[in-house]
C-alpha positions in Angstrom: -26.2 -51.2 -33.9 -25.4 -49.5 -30.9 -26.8 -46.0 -29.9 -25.0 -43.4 -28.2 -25.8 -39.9 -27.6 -24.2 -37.4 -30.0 -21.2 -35.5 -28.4 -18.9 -32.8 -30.1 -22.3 -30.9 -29.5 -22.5 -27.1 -30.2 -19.2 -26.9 -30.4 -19.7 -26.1 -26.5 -18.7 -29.7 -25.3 -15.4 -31.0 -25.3 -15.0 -34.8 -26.1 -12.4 -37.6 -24.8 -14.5 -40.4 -26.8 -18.0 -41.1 -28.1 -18.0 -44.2 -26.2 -17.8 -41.6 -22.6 -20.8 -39.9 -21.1 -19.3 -37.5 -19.1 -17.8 -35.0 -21.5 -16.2 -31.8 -20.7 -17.7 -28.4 -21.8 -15.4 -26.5 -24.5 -14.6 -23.2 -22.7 -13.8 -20.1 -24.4 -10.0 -20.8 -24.4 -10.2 -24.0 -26.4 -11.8 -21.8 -29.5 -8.9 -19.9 -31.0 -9.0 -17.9 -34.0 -6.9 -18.4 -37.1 -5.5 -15.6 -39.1 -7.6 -12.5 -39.1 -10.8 -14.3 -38.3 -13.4 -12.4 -35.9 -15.0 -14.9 -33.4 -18.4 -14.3 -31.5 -19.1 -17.5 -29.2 -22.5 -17.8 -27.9 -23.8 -20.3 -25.5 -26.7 -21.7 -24.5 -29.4 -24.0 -25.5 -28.0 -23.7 -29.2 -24.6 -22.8 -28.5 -22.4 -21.9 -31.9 -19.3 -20.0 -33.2 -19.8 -17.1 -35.6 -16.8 -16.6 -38.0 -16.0 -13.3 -39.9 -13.2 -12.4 -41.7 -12.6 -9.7 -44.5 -9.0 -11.1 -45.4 -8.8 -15.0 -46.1 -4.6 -15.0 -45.6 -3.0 -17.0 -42.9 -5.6 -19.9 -43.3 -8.2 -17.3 -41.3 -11.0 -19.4 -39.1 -11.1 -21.3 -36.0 -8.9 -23.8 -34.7 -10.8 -25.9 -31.4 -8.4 -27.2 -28.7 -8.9 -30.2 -27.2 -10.4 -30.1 -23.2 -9.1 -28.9 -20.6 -6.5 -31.7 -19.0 -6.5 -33.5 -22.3 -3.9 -33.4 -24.7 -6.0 -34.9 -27.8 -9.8 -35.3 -28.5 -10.6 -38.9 -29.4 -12.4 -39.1 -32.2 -12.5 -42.9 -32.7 -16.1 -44.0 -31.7 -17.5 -42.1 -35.1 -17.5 -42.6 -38.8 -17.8 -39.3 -39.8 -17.1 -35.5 -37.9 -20.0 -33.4 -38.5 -20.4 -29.8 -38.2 -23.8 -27.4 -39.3 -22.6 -24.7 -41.3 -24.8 -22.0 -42.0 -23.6 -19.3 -44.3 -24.9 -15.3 -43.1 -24.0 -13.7 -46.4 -26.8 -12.3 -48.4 -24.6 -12.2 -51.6 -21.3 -14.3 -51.3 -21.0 -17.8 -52.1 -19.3 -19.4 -48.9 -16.5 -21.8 -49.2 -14.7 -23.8 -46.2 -12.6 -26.8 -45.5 -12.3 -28.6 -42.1 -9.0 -30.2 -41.0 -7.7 -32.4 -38.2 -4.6 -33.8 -37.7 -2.7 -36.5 -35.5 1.0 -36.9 -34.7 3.9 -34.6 -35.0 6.5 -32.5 -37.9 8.8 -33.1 -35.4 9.2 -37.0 -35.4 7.4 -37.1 -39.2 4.4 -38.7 -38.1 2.7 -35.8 -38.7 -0.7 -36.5 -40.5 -3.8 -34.3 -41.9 -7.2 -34.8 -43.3 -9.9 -32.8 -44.7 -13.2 -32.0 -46.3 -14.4 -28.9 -47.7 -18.3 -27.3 -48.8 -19.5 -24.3 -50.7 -23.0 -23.0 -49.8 -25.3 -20.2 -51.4 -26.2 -17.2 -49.6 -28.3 -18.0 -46.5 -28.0 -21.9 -46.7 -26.7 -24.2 -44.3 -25.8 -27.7 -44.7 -23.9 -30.1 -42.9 -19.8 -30.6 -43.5 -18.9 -34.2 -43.0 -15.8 -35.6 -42.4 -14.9 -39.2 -42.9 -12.4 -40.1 -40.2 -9.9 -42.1 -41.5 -9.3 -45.1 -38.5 -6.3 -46.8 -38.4 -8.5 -49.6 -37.2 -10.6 -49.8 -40.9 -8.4 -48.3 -43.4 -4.4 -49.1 -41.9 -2.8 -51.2 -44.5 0.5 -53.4 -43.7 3.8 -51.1 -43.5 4.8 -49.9 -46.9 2.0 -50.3 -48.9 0.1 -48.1 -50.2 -3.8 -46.9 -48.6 -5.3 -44.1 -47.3 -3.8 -41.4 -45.1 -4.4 -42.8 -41.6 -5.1 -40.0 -38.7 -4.6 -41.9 -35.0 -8.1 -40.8 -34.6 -7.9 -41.4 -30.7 -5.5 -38.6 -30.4 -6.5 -35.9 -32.6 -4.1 -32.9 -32.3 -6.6 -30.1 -33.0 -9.6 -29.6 -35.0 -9.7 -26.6 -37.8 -12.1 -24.6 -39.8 -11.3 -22.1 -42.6 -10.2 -21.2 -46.4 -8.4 -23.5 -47.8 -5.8 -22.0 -50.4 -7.1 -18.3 -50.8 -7.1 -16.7 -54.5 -9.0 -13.8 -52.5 -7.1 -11.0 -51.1 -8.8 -8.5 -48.6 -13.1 -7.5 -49.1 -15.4 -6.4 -47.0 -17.4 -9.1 -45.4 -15.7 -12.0 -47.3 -17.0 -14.5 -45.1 -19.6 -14.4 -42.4 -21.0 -18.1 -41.2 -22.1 -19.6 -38.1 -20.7 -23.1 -36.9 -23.3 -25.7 -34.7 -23.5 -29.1 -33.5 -19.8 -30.2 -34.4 -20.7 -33.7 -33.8 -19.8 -37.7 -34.2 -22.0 -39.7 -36.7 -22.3 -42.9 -37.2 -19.7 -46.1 -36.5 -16.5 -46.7 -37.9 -17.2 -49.1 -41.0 -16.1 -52.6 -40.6 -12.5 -52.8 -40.9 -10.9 -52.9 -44.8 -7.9 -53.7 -43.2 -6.3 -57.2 -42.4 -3.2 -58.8 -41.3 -0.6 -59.1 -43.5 -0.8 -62.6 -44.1 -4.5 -62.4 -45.6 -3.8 -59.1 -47.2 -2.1 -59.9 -50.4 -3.4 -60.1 -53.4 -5.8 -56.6 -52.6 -5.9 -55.3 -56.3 -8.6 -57.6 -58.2 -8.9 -58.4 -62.1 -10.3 -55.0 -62.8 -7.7 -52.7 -60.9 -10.4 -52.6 -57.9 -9.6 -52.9 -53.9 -10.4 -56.2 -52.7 -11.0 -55.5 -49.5 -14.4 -53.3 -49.8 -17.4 -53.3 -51.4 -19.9 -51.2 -52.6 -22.8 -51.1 -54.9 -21.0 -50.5 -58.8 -18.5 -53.0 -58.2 -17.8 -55.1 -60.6 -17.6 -58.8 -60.3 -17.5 -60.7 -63.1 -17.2 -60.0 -66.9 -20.4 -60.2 -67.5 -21.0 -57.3 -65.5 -19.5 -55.3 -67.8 -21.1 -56.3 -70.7 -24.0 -55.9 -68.6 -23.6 -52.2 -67.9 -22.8 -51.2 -71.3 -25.5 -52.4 -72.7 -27.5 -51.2 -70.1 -26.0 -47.8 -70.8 -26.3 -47.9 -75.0 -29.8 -47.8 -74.2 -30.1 -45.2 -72.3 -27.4 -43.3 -74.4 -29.6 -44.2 -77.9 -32.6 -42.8 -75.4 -30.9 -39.7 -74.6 -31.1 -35.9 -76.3 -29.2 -33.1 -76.4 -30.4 -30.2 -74.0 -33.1 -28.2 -75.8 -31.2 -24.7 -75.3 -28.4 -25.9 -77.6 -27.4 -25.1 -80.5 -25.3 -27.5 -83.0 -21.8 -25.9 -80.8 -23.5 -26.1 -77.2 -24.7 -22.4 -77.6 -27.3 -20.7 -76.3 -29.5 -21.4 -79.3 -32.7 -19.1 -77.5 -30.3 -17.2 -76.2 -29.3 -13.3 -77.7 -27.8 -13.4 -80.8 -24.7 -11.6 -81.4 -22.2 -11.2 -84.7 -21.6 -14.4 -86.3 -17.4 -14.3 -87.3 -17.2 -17.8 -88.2 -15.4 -19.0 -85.0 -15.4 -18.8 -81.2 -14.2 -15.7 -79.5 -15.0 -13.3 -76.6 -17.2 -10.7 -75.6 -18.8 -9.3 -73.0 -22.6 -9.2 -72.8 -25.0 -6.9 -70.2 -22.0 -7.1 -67.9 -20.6 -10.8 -68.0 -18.1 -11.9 -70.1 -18.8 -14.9 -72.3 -17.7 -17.2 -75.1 -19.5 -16.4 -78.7 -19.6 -19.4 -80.7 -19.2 -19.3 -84.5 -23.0 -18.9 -85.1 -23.1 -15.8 -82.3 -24.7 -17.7 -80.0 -23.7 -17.1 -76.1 -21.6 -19.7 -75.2 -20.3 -21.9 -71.4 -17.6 -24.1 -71.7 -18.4 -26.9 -69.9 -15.9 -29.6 -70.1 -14.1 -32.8 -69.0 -10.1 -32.7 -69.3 -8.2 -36.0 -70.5 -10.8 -37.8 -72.3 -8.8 -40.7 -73.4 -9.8 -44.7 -73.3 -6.8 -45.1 -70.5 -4.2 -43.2 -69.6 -2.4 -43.7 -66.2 -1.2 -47.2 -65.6 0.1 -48.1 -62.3 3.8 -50.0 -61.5 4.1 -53.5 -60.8 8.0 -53.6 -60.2 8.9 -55.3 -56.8 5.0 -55.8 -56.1 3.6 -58.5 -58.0 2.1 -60.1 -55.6 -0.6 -56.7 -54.8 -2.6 -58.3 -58.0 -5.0 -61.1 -58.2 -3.9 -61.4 -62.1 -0.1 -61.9 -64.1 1.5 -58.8 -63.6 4.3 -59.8 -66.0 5.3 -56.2 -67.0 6.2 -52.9 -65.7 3.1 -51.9 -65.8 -0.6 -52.8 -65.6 -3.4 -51.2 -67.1 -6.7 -52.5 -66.0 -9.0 -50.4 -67.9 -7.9 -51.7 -71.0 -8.8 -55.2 -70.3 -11.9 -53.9 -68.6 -12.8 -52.2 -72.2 -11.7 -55.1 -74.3 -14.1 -57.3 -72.5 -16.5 -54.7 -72.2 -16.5 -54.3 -75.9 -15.6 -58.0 -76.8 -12.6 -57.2 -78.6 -9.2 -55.8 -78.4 -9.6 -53.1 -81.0 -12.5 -51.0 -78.7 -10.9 -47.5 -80.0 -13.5 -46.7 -82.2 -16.3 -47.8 -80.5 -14.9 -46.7 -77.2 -14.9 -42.7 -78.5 -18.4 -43.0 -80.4 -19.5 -43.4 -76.9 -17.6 -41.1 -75.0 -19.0 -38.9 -77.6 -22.9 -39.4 -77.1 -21.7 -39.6 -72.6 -20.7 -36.4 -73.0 -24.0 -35.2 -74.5 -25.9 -37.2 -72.7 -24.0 -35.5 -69.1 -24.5 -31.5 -70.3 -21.3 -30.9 -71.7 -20.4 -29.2 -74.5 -16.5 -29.1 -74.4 -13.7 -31.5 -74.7 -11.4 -30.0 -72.3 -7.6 -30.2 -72.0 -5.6 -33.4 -73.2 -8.4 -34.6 -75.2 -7.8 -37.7 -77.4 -7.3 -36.7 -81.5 -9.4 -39.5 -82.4 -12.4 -37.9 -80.0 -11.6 -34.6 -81.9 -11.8 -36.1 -85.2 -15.4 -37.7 -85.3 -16.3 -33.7 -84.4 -19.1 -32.1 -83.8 -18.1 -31.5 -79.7 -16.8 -28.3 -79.2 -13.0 -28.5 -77.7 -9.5 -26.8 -76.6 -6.0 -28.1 -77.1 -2.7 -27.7 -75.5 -0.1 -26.7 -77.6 2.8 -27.6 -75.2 3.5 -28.4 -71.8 6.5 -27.8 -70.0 9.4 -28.9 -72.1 12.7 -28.8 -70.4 14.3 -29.6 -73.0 14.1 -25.6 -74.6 16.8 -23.5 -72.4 15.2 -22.9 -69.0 16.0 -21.2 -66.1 18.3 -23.2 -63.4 17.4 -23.3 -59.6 14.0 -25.5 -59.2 11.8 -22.9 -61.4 9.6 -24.3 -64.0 10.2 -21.5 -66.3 11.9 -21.0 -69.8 14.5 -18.6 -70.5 13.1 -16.9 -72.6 15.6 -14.6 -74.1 17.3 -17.6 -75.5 17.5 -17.9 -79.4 16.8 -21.8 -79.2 13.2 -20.6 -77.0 12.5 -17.8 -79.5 12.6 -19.9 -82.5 10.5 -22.7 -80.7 7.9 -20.6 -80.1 7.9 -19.4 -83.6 7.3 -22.8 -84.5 5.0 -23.9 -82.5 2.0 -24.9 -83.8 3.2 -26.1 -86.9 5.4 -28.4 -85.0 1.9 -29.8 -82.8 0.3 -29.6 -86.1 2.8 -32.8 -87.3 2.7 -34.7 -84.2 -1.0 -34.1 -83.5 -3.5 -35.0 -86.5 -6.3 -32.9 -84.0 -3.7 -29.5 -84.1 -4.0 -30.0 -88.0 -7.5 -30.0 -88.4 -7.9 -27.4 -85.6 -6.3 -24.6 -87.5 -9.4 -24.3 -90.1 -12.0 -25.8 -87.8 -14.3 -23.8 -86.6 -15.4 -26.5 -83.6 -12.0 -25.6 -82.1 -12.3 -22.4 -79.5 -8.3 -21.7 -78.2 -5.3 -23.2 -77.2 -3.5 -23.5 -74.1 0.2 -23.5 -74.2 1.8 -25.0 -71.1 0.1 -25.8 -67.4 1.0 -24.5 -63.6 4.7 -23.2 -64.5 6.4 -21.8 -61.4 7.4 -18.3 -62.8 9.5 -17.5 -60.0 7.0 -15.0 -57.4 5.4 -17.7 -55.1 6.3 -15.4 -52.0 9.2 -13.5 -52.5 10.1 -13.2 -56.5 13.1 -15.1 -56.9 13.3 -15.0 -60.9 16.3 -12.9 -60.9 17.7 -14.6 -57.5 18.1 -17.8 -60.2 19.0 -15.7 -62.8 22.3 -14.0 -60.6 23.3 -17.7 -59.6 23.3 -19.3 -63.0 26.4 -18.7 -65.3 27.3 -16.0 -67.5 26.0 -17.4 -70.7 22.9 -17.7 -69.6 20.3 -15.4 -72.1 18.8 -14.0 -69.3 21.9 -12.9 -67.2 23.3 -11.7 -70.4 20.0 -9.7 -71.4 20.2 -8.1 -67.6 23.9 -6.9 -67.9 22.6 -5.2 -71.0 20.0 -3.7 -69.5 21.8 -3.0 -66.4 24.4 -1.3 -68.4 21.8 0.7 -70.2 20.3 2.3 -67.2 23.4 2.7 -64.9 26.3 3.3 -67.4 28.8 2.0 -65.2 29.5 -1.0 -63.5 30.5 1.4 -60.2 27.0 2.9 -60.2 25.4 -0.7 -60.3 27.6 -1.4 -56.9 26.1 1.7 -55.5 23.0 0.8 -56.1 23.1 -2.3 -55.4 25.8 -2.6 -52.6 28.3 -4.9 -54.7 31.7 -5.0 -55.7 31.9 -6.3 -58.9 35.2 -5.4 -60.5 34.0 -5.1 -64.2 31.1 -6.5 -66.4 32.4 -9.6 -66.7 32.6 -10.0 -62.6 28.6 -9.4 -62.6 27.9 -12.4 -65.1 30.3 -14.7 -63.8 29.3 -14.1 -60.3 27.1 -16.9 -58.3 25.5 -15.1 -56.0 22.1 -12.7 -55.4 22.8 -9.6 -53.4 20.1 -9.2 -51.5 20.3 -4.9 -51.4 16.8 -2.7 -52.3 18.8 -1.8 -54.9 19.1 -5.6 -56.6 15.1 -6.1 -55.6 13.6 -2.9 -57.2 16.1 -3.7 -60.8 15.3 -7.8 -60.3 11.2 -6.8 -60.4 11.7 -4.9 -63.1 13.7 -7.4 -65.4 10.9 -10.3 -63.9 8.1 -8.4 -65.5 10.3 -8.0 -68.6 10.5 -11.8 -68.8 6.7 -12.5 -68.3 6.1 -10.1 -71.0 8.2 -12.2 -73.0 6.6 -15.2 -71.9 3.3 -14.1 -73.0 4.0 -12.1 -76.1 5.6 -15.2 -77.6 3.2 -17.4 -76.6 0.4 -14.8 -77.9 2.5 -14.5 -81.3 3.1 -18.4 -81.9 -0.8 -18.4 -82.1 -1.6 -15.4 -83.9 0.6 -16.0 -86.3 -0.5 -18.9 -87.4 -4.1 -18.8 -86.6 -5.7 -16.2 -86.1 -8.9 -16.6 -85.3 -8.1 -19.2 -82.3 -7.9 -17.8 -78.5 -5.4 -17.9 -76.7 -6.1 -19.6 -73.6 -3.2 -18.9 -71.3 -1.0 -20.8 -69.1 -3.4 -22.6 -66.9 -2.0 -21.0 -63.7 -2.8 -22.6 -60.4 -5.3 -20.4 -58.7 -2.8 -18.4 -56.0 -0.7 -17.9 -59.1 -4.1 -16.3 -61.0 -4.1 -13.3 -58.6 -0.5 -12.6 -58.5 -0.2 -8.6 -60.5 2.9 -9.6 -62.7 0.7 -12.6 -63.9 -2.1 -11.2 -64.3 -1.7 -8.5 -65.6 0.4 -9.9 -68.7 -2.6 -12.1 -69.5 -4.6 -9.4 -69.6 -1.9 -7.7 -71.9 -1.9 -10.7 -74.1 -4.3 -13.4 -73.7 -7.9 -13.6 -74.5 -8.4 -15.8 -72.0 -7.0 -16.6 -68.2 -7.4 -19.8 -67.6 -6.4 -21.1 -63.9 -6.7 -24.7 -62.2 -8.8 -24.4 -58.9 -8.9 -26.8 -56.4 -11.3 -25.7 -54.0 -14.8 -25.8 -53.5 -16.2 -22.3 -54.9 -14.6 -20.1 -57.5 -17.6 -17.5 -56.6 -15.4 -14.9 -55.0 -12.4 -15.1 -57.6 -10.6 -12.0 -57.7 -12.0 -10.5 -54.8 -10.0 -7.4 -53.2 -7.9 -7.0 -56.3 -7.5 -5.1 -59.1 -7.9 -8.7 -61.3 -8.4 -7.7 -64.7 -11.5 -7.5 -66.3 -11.5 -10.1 -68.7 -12.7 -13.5 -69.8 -11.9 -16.4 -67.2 -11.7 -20.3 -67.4 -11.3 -22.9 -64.9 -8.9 -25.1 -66.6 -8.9 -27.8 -63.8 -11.3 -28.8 -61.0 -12.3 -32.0 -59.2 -14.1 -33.3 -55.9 -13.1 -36.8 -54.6 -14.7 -39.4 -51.5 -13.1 -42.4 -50.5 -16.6 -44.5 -51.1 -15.4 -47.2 -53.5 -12.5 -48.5 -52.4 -9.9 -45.8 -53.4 -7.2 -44.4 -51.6 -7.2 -40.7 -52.0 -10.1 -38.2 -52.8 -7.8 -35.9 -54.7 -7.0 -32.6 -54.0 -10.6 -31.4 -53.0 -12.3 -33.7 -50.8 -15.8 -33.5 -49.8 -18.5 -35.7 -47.6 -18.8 -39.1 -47.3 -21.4 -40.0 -50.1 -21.4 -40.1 -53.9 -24.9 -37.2 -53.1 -22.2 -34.6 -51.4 -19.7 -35.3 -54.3 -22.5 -34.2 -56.6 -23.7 -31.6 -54.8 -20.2 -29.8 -54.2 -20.2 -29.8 -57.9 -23.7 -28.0 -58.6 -22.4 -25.1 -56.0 -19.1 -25.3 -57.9 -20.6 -24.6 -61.7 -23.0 -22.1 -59.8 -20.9 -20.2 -58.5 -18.7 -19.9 -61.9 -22.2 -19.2 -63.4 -22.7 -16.4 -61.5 -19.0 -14.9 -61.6 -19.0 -12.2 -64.1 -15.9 -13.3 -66.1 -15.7 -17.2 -65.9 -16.7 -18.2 -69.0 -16.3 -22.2 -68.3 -15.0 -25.0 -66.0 -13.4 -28.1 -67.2 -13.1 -31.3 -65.1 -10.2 -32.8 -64.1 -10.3 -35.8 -65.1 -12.7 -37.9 -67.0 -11.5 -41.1 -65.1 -10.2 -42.3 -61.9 -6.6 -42.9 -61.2 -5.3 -46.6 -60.9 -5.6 -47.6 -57.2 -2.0 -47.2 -56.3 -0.9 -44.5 -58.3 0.0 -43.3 -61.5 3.7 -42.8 -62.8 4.2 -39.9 -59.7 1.9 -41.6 -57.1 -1.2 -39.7 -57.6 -4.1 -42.1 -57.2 -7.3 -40.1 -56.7 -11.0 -40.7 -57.0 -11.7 -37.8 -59.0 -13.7 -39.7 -62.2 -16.5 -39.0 -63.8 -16.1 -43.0 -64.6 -13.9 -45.2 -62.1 -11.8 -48.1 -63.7 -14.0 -50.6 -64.4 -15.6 -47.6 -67.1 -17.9 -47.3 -64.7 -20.0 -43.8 -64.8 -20.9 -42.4 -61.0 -24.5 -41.4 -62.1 -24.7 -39.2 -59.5 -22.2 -36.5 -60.6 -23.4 -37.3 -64.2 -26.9 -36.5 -63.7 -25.9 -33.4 -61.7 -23.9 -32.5 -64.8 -26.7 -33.0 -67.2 -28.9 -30.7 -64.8 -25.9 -28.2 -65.5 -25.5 -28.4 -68.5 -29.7 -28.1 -69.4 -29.9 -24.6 -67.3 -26.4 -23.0 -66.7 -27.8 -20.8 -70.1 -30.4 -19.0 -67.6 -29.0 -19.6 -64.7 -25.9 -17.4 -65.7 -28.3 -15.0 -66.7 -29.9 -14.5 -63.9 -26.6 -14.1 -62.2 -28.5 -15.0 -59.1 -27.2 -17.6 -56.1 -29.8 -19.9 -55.9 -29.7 -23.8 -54.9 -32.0 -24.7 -57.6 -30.5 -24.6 -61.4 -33.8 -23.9 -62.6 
């Protein structure tokens, strides 16, 4: 293999190439600060940038220009972009991503990569980055592979926060940056010409054109691995500090009701399972055998197998030989349930299959709904109901019986005291992303809309007269009828201050009927919320309605620490679950990493997760984190594209032992660990 000498060093030197010697030095123009990021650049033997910022907004962190006289850095000699991270804090979990990008918005050949790391107080680690080459990874023109940077003219290169659900706190980051570097040479290429390219999906949904160590390659393979894992499954026990829930069995004790519910203990807030017993949620989301398959119309020719449908599902076959027949159900979900034992959870997240939920004994949530657009919404790109409408109202009064018909697992849920809460729909767009534009949609939609009707009548309750309303709201509208047939949103103070007003209303709504369609009907079940995404978590309306009417807010996160959730705000004080969270690599031959990318080994993947669960641990109000999703996405995307390697199993059924086992170490000490309420690497 061929040496060279590292470059990118100390984030002093400037690079054209690894391949060149003679580098230039980095000078003090070329590090620029992002957002409201403090920069102290130090030089030297051990040069290194030192990063401080108290508000995360505007992407805050460093952005490093290429050298002087070069328009790019060339970052094509190296497999991987490197940089020491070492986190200053003495309390706060640190979270980062690094980005780099090639091309340009303005002739759409604009392209963008990145990784991401969470580190304890005082630790520092290394933040890899696998550069994605055009040379290894370029597939022929319109087919489907990774995202390609043109790593020989890399635009810029970025560190910072990633998707802030932060707001403004003292010292909210403080790290120090060293030895940005090159590692390693490109892999050998995956790609080929177009000619030898096709077939590149093999007879278990797998990528041809790479190989690593858990690929399968014959049938017998994966009779192989299942038996090899039935013994090690028959071998395995629960964790000693369980009870028969997943409790804290020699944990306190606290009043026994019969089923799960909240309270808060010496200053955290937890679950309380129906024996008393402190409980963590920790879950996987979308435990079925299969569920994504992946098109085949106009592409045939991508498999090496008949693709005479649609679609293709190659986990099913994979099973059905795994298994040695074609009705694997049963035996299928007896495993699943001792895996998820056996990995240190005690939760069947989100989407999980009835026939898992039947066998009980695993702890588990349901989702009631999800977005149905088929109840009246509001027009205009939202994904929100409107919610003053009859046809909603009654709906929501019979929900759960309704689930309880279609879903065998709603039915037994509703006496069962293994069941801890439902979730009724997932990352709706309310309407205040930015500027609240709720009642903009509202004003634009026609007059027999609910909503518009229900804000005339509350706009002619508090002005009287349609001629005040104009005052107020510098409009012309000749009578009551002119308001709701109008098409337009003013854009006055006036229309803002009444518009926030009737947007809280509807949120209220929102929750109260969703809070009531539970409670109604069972009682003793939490309500888990709307599973917001996380910059939707620490919006006040939101939040603050949750807190009104939920006993849990649950919010998807898809970053690498959910330590400092909340931070700045006045975010409620009450119970807390991740309802969605994944890290992905592009190691075994997928296409995308998923939404939170980290490293370059199945070890970092694993790792990013430990910090993850610790820093929920330690957070005084998450109460548990569920894993999306329990398998890998097919190759070349579900029904909407997504195609990410975010599995705790890939297609081939495949379990990456590596996040597993650092699962099981979770799941065996989070008890203590949460306890403690102490950052430290170790779980023990």
């Amino acid at each position: 293999m061929r040496k060279f000498t590292p470059v990118l060093f100390a984030l002093l030197t400037g690079v054209l190439s690894c391949a060149v010697a003679d580098t230039l030095p980095l000078k003090s123009g070329q590090v620029q600060k992002k957002g409201s990021a403090s920069l102290d650049y130090s030089s030297g033997t051990a040069p290194a940038v030192r990063v401080r910022f108290d508000d995360p907004g505007w992407d805050s962190g460093v952005r490093l220009t290429p050298p002087d006289g070069q328009s790019h850095w060339d970052l094509s000699a190296g497999k991987l972009l490197a940089v020491d991270v070492e986190n200053l804090s003495r309390d706060r979990q640190l979270r980062l991503t690094m980005h780099i990008s090639s091309g340009s918005k303005d002739d759409k050949t604009f392209a963008m990569v990145n990784t991401g790391i969470a580190l304890n107080p005082g630790e520092k680690r290394t933040m890899n980055l696998l550069i994605p080459h055009r040379s290894v990874y370029g597939a022929p023109e319109s087919i489907p592979g990774p995202k390609i940077i043109e790593s020989d003219r890399v635009n810029w290169i970025e560190i910072y926060m990633q998707w802030p659900f932060e707001k403004k706190a003292a010292n909210l980051l403080d790290c120090r940056l060293s030895n940005l570097r090159l590692v390693g040479e490109p892999d050998a290429p995956h790609t080929k010409p177009a000619a030898d390219y096709f077939p590149f999906i093999d007879k278990y949904g797998q990528f041809m054109h790479a190989d690593w160590p858990a690929k399968i390659r014959s049938d017998s393979d994966l009779r192989e691995a299942r038996a090899k894992e039935a013994a090690e499954l028959t071998a395995s026990r629960r964790p000693a500090e369980w009870n028969r829930f997943g409790g804290w069995a020699n944990g306190p004790r606290l009043k026994a009701t019969g089923h799960f519910r909240t309270e808060k203990h010496n200053g955290k807030w937890w679950l309380v399972d129906p024996e008393g017993r402190l409980f963590f949620s920790h879950g996987i989301d979308v435990l079925y055998t299969h569920t994504d398959s992946t098109r085949t119309q106009d592409h045939k020719h991508w498999f090496d197998f008949p693709a005479d449908s649609w679609t293709v599902q190659p986990t099913d076959t994979n099973l059905a030989i795994k298994y040695g027949k074609r009705d694997y159900d049963a035996d299928f979900y007896a495993t699943l349930q001792k895996r998820l034992v056996h990995w240190g959870m005690n939760t069947i997240g989100n989407w999980g299959n009835h026939r898992l939920i039947l066998r009980g004994g695993i702890p588990y949530t349901l989702q009631l709904s999800d977005y149905n657009a088929k109840l009246p919404v509001i027009p205009g790109g939202l994904k929100f109901y409107d919610v003053f409408d009859p046809v909603y109202i009654d709906a929501m009064k019979n929900l759960v019986d309704n689930a309880a018909r279609r879903n065998p697992a709603v039915e037994k849920s509703l006496n069962d005291p293994y069941c801890i809460g439902y979730f009724i729909d997932n990352e709706l767009n309310y309407g205040n992303r930015g500027r609240q534009i709720f009642g903009d949609s509202v004003m634009k939609a026609p007059g027999d809309l609910a909503a518009k009707l229900e804000l005339a009548a509350d706009m002619r309750a508090k002005y009287g007269t349609v001629e005040k309303l104009n005052a107020s709201w510098k409009t012309n509208y000749a009578d009551w009828d002119a308001f709701l047939n109008a098409t337009e949103a003013p854009s006055s103070k006036g229309f803002r201050a009444d518009s926030d007003v009737f947007f809280q209303k509807a949120v209220d709504q929102y929750f109260r009927l969703c809070r009531d369609a539970i409670k109604s009907r069972a009682p003793h079940r939490l309500y888990l919320g709307s599973r917001f995404i996380s910059t939707d978590a620490v919006r006040p309306v939101l939040y603050k309605a949750s807190e009104k009417y939920c006993d849990v807010l649950t919010l998807n996160v898809y970053a690498h620490s959910v330590a400092n959730l909340g931070s700045g705000t006045d975010f409620p004080d009450m119970p807390v679950m991740i309802g969605e969270f994944h890290f992905g690599i592009l190691d075994r031959g997928m296409f995308a990493p998923g939404l939170a990318p980290t490293g370059s080994t199945q070890e970092e993947r694993a790792l990013a997760y430990t910090r993850f669960l610790q820093g929920a641990l330690v957070h005084p109000q998450i109460v548990g984190t569920h894993w999306f999703q329990f398998r890998d996405q097919p190759l070349t995307g579900r029904w909407d594209g997504e195609g990410y390697q975010i599995g705790f199993v890939d297609v081939a059924d495949t379990p990456y032992r590596e996040l597993t086992q650092a699962a099981r170490e979770v799941g065996e000490h989070m008890y203590r660990y949460r306890a403690r309420g102490l950052l430290k690497n170790d779980m023990k």
